[in-house]
C-alpha positions, 0 to 999 in steps of 0.5 A: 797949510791949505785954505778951506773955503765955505760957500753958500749956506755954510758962507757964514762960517770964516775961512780956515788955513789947516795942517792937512795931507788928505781929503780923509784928514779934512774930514776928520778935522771938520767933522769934529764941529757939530755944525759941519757935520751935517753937511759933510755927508752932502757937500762936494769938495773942490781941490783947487775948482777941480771937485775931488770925490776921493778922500785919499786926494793929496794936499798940498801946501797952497791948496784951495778948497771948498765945500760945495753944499747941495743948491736948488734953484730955477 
C-alpha cells in the first residue's frame, strides 16, 4: 500500500493508503472523485519528497506521496 497525502487547498481531504503500482494507476483511482479531478491536471506529485513527472513511476509498498496543487505567494 502507498500513503497519499494531500496538501495545501486540498489538506481538507484525509490522507488515503492505496493498492497502487504506478503513478498512472493513482491517476486513475484519484480521478474517479469529482472533487480531485480538477486538480490533478495541475498538481505536482512527489514519490517520497522526490516530485515525479512520470506517470509510468513505479510504487512501492511504503511510499509516500503527495500532491502539490499550484501556490502563489509573495
Amino acid at each position: 500500500m502507498v500513503k497519499v497525502e494531500f496538501l495545501g487547498p486540498m489538506s481538507y481531504i484525509p490522507s488515503m493508503e492505496l493498492e497502487v503500482n504506478t503513478l498512472q494507476e493513482l491517476k486513475e483511482v484519484l480521478g474517479k472523485d469529482s472533487a480531485l479531478q480538477q486538480w490533478l491536471e495541475i498538481s505536482a506529485v512527489a514519490v517520497n519528497d522526490e516530485i515525479v513527472e512520470n506517470l509510468s513511476h513505479p510504487l512501492h509498498n511504503g511510499d509516500k506521496i503527495a500532491l502539490l496543487p499550484p501556490v502563489c505567494g509573495g
